[in-house]
C-alpha positions as CSV (number, residue, x, y, z in Angstrom):
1,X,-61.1,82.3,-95.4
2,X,-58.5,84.5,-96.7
3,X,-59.3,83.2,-100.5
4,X,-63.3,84.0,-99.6
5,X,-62.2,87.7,-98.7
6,X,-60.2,88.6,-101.3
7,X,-63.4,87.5,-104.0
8,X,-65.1,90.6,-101.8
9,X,-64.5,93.4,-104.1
10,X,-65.7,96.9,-104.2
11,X,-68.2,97.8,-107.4
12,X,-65.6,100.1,-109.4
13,X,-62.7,97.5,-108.9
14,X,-65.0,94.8,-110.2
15,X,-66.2,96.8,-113.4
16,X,-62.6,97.0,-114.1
17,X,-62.1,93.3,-113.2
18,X,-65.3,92.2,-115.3
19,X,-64.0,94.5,-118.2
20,X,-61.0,92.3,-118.6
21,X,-62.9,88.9,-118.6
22,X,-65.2,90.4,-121.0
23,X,-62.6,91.1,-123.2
24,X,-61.2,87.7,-123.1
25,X,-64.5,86.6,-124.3
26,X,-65.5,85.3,-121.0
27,X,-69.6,85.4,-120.6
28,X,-70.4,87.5,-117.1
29,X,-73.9,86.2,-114.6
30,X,-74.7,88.4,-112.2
31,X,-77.1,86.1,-109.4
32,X,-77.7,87.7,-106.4
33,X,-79.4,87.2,-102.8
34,X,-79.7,87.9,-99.2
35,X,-78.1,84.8,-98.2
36,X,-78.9,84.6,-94.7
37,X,-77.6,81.5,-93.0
38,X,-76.4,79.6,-96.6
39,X,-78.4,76.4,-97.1
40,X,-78.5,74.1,-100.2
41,X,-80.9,75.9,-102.1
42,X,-78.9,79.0,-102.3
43,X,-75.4,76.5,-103.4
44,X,-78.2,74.9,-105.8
45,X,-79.4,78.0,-107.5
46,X,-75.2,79.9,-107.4
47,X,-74.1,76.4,-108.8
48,X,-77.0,76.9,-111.5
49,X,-75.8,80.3,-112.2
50,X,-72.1,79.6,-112.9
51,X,-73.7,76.9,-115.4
52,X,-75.0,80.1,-117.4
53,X,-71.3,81.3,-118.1
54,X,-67.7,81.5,-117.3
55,X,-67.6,84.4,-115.0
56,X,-70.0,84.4,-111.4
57,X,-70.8,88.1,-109.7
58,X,-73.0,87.1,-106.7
59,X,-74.4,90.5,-105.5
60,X,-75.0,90.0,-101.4
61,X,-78.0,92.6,-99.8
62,X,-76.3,94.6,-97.7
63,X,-77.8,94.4,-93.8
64,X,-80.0,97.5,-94.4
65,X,-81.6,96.1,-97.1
66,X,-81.9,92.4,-95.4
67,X,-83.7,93.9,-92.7
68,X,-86.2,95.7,-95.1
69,X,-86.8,93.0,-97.1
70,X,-86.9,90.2,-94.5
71,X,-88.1,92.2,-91.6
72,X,-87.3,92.7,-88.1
73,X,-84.7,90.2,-86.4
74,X,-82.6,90.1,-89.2
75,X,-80.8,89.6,-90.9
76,X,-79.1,86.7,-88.4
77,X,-75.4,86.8,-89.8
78,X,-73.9,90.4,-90.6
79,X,-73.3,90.9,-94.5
80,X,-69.6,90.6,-94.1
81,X,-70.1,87.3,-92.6
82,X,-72.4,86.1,-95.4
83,X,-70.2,88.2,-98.3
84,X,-67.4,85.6,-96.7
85,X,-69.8,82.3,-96.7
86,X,-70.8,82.9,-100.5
87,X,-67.2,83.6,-101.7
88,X,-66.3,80.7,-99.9
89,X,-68.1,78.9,-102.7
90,X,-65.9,77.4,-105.6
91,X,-68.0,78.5,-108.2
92,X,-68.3,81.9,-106.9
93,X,-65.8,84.4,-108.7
94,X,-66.8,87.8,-107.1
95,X,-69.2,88.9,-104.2
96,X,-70.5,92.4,-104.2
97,X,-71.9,94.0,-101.7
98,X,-75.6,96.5,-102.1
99,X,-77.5,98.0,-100.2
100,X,-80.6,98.7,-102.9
101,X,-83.8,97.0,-102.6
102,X,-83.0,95.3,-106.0
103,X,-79.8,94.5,-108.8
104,X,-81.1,97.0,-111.4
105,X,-78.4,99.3,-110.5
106,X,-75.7,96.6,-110.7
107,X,-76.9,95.5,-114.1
108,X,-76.5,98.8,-115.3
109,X,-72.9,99.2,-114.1
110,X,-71.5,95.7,-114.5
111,X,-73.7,94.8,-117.7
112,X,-73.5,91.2,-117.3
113,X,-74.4,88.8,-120.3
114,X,-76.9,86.8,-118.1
115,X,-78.9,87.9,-115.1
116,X,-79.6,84.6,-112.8
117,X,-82.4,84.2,-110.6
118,X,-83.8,81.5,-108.5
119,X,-86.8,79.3,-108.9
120,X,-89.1,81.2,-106.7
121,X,-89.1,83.8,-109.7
122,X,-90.5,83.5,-113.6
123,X,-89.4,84.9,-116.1
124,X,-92.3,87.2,-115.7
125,X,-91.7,87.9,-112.3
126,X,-87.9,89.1,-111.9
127,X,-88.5,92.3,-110.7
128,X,-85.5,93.7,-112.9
129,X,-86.9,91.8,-116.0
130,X,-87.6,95.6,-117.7
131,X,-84.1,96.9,-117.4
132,X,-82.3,93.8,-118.1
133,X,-84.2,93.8,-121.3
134,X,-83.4,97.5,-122.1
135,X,-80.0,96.7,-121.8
136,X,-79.8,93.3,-123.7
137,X,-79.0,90.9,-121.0
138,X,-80.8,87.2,-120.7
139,X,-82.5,86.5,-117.7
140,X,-81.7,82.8,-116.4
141,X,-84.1,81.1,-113.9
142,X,-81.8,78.6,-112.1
143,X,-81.2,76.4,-109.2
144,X,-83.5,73.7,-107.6
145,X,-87.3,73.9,-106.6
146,X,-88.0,76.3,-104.2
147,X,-88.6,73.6,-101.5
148,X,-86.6,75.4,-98.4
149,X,-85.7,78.8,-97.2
150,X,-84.4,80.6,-94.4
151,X,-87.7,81.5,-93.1
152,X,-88.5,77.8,-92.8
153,X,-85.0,76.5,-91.5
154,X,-85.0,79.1,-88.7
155,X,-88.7,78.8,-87.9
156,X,-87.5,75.3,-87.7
157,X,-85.0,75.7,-85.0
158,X,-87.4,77.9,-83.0
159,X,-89.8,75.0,-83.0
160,X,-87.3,72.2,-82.0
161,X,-87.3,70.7,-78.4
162,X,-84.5,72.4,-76.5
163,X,-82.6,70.3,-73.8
């Protein structure tokens, strides 16, 4: 896991770092998520991101905001835990850490060239679709059909027969 951690990077080191692959040509995506308890659909969508360029930020919700989002009883695994489970992911090149409710702060400091978001959004949806216009960067809709969550999977186990 040691290789997982160290793509954990605080948000001024990885302006610097993204400053560098920017000027080496390299195309930045932001994509980011909660990513509580990681199931195919979120390596689908990351996966689909990295396809947008050569350079993948996933920003990970902080537990404060997973809790607002998602609501009470979560989120399950602590945002260290899940920073760790998304960098673990080969195409994943750096995992940020935020505790807004949404990226628009991120795509102001890091200015990535493409801002990836899953299939449950449009293009007329993305709730940071104003401000990544204002600043020039593409919005991307990527990954699989929404067909599974974590909602689902753990109302799932809830529901199974327990020995």
């Amino acid at each position: 896991m040691r290789e997982a951690t160290s793509k954990i990077v605080a948000r001024d080191v990885l302006r610097q770092k993204l400053a560098e692959h920017k000027r080496r040509g390299q195309r930045v995506v932001l994509a980011n998520g909660c990513f509580d308890t990681l199931h195919v659909g979120h390596v689908r969508y990351l996966e689909g991101a990295r396809r947008e360029g050569d350079v993948l930020v996933v920003g990970v919700n902080a537990d404060s905001s997973v809790c607002n989002l998602k609501g009470p009883g979560r989120p399950i695994l602590d945002e260290n835990a899940r920073a760790q489970l998304v960098g673990a992911l080969r195409c994943v090149d750096y995992v940020v850490l935020f505790a807004e409710p949404n990226v628009e702060a991120l795509l102001g400091e890091l200015r990535p060239h493409v801002h990836a978001k899953g299939t449950d959004y449009t293009a007329e949806t993305v709730p940071e679709r104003a401000v990544a216009a204002r600043l020039g960067i593409r919005v991307a809709i990527v990954g699989d059909p929404k067909d599974h969550s974590t909602r689902e999977l753990l109302e799932s186990i809830r529901k199974a027969p327990h020995a």
